[in-house]
N, CA, C and O atoms as a CHARMM CRD file, in Angstrom:
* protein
*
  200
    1    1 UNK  N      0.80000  -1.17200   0.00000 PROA 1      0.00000
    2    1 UNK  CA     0.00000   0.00000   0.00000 PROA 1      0.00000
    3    1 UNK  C      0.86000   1.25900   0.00000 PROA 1      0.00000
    4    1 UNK  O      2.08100   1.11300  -0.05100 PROA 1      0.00000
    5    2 UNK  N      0.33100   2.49300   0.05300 PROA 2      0.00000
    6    2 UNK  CA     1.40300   3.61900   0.24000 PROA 2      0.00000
    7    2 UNK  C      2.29400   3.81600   1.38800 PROA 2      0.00000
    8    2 UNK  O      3.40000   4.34400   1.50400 PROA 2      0.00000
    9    3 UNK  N      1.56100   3.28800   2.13400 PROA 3      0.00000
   10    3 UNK  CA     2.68700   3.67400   3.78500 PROA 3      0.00000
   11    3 UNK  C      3.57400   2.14700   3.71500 PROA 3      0.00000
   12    3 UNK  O      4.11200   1.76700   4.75500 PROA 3      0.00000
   13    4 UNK  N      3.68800   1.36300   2.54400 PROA 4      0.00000
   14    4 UNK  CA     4.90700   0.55700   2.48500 PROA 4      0.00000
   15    4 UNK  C      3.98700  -0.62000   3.04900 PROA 4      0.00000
   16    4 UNK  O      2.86500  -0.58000   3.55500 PROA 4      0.00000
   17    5 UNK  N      4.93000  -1.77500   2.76200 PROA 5      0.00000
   18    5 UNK  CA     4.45400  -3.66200   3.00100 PROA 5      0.00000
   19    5 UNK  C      5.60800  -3.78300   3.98100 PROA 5      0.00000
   20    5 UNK  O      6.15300  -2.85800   4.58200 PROA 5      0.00000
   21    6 UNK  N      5.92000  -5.23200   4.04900 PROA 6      0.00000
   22    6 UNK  CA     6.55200  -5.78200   4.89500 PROA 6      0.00000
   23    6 UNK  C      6.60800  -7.62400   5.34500 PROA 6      0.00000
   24    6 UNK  O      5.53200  -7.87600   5.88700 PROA 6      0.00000
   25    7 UNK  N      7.29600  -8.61200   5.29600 PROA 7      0.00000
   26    7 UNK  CA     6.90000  -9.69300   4.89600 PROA 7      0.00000
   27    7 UNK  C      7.70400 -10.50500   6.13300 PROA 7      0.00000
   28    7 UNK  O      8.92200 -10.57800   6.29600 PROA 7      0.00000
   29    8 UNK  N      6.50300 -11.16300   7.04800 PROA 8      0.00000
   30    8 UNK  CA     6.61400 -11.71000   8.39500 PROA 8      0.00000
   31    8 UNK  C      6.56000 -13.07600   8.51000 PROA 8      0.00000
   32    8 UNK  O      5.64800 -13.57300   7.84900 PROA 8      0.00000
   33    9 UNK  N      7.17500 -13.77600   9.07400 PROA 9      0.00000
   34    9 UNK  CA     7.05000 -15.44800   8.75000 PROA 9      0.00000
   35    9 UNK  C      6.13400 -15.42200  10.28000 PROA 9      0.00000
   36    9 UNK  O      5.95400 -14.40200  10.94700 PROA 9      0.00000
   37   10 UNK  N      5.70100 -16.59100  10.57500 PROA 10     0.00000
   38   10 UNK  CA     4.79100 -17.22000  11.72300 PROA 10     0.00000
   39   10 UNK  C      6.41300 -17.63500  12.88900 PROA 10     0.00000
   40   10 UNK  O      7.51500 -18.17200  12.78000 PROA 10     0.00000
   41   11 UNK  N      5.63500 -17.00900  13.83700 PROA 11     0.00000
   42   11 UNK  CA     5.44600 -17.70800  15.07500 PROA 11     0.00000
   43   11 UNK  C      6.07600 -19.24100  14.37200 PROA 11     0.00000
   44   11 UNK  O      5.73900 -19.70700  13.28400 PROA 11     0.00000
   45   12 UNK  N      7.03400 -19.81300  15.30700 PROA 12     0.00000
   46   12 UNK  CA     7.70400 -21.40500  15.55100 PROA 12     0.00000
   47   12 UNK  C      6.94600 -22.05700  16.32300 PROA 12     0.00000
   48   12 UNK  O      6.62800 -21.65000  17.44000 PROA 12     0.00000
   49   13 UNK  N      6.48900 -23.36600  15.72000 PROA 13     0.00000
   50   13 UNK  CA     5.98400 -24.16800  16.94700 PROA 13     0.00000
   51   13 UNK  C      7.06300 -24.85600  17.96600 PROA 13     0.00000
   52   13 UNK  O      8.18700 -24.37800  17.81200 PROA 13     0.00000
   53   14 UNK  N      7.00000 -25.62800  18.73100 PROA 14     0.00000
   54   14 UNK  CA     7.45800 -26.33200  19.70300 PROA 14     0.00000
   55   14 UNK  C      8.27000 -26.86900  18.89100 PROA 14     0.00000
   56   14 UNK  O      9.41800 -26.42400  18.88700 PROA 14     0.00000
   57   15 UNK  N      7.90500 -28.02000  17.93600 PROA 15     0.00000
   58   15 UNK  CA     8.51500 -28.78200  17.03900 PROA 15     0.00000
   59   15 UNK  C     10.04600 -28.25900  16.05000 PROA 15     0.00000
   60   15 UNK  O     11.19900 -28.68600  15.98400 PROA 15     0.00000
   61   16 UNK  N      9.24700 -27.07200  15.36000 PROA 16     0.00000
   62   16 UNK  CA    10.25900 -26.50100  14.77000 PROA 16     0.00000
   63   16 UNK  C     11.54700 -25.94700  15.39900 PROA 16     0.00000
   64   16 UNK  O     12.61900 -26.04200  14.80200 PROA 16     0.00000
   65   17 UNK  N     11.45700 -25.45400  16.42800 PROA 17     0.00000
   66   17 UNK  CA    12.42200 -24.91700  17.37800 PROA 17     0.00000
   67   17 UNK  C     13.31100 -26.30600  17.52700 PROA 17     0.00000
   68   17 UNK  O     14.43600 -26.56700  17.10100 PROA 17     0.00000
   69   18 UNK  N     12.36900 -27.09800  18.29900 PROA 18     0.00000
   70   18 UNK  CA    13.43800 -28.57500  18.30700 PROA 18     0.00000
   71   18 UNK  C     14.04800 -28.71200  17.11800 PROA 18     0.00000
   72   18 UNK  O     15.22700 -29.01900  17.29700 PROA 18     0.00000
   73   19 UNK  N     13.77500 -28.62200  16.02400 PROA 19     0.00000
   74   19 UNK  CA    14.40500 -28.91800  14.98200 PROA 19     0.00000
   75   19 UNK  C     15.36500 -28.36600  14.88900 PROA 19     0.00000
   76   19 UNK  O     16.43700 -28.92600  15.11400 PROA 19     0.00000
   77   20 UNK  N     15.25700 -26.85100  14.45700 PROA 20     0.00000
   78   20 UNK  CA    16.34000 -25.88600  14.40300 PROA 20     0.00000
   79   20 UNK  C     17.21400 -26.12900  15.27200 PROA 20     0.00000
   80   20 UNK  O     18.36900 -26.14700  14.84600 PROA 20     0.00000
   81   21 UNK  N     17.06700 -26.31800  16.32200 PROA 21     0.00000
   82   21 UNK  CA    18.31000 -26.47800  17.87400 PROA 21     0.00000
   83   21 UNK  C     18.75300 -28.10800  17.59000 PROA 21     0.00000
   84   21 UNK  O     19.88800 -28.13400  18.06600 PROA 21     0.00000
   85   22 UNK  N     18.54700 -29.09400  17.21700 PROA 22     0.00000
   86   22 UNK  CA    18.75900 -30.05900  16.64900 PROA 22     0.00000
   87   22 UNK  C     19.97800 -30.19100  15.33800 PROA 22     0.00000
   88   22 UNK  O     20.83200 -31.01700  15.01500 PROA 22     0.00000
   89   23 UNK  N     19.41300 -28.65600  14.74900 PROA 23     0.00000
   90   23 UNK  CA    20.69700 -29.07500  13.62200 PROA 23     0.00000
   91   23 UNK  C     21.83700 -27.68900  13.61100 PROA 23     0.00000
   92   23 UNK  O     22.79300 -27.47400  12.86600 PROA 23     0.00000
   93   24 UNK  N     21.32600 -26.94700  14.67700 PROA 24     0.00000
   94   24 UNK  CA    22.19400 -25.91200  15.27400 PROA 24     0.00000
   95   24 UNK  C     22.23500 -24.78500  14.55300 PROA 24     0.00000
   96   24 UNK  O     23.21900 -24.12000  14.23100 PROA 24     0.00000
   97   25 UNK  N     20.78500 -24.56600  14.25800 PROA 25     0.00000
   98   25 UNK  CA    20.28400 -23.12200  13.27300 PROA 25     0.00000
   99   25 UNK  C     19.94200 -22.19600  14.50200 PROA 25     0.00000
  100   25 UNK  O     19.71000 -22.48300  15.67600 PROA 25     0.00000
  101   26 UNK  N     19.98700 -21.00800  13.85100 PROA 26     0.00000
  102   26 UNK  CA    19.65300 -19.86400  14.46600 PROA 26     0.00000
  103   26 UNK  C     17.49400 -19.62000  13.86500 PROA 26     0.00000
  104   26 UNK  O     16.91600 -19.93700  12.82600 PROA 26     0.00000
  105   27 UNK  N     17.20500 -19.22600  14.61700 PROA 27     0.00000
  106   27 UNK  CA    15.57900 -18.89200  14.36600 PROA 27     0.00000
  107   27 UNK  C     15.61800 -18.01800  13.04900 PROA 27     0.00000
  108   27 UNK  O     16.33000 -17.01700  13.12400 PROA 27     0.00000
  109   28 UNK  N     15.06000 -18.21000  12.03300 PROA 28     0.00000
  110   28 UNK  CA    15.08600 -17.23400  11.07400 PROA 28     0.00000
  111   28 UNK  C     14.52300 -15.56400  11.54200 PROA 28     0.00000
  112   28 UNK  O     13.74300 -15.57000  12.49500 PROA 28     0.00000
  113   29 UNK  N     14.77700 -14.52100  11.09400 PROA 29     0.00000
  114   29 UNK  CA    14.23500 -13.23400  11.64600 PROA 29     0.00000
  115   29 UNK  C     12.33800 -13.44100  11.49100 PROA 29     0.00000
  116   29 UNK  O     11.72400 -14.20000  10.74100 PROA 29     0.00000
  117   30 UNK  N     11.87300 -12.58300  12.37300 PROA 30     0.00000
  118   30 UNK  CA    10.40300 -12.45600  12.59400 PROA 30     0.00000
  119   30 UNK  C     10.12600 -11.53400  11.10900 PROA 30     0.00000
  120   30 UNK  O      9.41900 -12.22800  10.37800 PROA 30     0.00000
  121   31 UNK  N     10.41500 -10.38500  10.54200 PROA 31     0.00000
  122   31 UNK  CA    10.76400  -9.83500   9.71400 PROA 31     0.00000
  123   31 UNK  C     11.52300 -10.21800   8.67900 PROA 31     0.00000
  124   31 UNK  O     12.66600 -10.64100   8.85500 PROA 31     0.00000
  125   32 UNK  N     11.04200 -10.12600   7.64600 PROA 32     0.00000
  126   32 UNK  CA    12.52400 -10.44400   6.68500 PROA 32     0.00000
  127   32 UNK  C     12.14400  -9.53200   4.99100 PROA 32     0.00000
  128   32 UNK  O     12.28600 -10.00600   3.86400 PROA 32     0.00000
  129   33 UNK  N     11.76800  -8.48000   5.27700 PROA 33     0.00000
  130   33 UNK  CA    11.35500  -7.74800   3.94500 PROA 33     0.00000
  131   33 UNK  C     10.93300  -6.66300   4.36600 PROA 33     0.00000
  132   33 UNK  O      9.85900  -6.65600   4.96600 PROA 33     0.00000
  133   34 UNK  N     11.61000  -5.53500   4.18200 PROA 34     0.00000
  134   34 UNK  CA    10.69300  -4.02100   4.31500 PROA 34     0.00000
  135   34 UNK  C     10.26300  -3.26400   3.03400 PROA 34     0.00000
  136   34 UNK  O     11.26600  -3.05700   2.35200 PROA 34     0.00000
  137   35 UNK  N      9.65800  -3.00000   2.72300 PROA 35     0.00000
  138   35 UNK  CA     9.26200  -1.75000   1.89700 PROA 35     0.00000
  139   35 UNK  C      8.45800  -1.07100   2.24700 PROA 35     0.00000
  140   35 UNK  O      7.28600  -1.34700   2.50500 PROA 35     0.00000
  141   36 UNK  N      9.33300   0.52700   2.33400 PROA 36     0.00000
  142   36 UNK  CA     8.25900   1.80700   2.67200 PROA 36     0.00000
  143   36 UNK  C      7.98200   2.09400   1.43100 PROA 36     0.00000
  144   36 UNK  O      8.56700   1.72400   0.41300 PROA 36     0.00000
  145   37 UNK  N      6.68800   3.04600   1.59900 PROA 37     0.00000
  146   37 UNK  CA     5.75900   3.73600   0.76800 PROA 37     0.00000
  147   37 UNK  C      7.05500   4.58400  -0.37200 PROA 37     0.00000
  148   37 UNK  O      7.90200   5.35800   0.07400 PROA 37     0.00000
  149   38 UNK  N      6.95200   4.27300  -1.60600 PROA 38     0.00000
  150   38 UNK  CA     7.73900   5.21300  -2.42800 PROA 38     0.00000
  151   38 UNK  C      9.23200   5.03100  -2.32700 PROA 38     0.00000
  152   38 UNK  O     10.06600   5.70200  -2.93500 PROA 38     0.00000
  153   39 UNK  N      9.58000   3.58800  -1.09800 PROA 39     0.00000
  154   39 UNK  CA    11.05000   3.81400  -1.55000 PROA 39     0.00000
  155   39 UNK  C     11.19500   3.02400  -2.14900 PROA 39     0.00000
  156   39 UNK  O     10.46400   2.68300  -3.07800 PROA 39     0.00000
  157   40 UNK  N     12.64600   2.26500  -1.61900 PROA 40     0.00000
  158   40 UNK  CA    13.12100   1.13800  -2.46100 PROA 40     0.00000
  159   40 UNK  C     13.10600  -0.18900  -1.93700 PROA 40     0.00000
  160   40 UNK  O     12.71200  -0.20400  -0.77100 PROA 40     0.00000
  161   41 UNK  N     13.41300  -1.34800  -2.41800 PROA 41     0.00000
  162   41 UNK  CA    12.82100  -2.61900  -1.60900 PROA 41     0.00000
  163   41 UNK  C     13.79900  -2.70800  -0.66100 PROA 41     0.00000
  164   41 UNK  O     14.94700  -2.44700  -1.02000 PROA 41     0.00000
  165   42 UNK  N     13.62300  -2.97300   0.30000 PROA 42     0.00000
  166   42 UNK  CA    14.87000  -3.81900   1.22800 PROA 42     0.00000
  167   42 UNK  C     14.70600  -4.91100   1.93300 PROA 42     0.00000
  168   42 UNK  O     13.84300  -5.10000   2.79000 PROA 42     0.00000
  169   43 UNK  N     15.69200  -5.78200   1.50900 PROA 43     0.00000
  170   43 UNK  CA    15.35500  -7.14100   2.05100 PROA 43     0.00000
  171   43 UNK  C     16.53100  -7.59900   3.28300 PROA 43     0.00000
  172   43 UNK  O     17.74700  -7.48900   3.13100 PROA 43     0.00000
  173   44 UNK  N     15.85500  -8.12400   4.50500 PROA 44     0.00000
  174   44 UNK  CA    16.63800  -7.74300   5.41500 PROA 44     0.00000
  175   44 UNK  C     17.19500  -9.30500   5.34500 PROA 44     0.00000
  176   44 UNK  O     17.38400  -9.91400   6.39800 PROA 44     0.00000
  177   45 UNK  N     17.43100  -9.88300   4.14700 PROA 45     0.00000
  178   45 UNK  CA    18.10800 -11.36900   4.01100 PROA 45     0.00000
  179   45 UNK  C     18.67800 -11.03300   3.03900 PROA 45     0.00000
  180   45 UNK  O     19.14800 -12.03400   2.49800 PROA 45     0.00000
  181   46 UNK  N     18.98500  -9.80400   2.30100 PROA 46     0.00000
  182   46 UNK  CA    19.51600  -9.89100   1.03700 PROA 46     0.00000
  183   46 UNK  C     20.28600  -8.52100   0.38300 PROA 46     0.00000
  184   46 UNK  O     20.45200  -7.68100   1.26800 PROA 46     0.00000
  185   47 UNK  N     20.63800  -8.22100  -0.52800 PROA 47     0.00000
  186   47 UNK  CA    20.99300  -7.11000  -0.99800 PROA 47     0.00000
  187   47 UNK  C     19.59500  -5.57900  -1.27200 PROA 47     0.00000
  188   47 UNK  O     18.36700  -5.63000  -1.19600 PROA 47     0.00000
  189   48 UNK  N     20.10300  -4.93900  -1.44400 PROA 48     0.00000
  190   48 UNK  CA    19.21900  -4.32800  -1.25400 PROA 48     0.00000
  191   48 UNK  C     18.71600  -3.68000  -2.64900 PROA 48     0.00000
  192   48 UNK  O     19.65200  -3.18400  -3.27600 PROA 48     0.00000
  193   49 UNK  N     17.41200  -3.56600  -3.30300 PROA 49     0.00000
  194   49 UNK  CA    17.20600  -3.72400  -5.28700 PROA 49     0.00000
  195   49 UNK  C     16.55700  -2.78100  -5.41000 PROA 49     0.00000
  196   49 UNK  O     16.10000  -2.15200  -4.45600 PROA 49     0.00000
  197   50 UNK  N     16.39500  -2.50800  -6.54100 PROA 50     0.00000
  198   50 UNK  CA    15.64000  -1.34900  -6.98300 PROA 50     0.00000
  199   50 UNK  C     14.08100  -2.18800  -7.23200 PROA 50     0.00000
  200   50 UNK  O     13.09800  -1.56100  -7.62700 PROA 50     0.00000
């Protein structure tokens, strides 16, 4: 929309956490994509694009 998106993964269940700590991952970010209104994309996993 104009005041910008933003792209959020879910909440970990019980399970998944075991998993991740199982193979000695870090939790992926709660956040992982910003875009404000009119700027430019930024991806908070990645380079940043037009």
């Amino acid at each position: 929309g104009p005041a910008g998106s933003f792209s959020q993964r879910a909440e970990l269940s019980t399970t998944q956490r075991a998993i991740l700590a199982r193979l000695e991952l870090a939790e992926p970010p709660r956040i992982s994509e910003l875009q404000p209104g009119g700027a430019r994309f930024l991806s908070l996993t990645g380079p940043l694009q037009a």
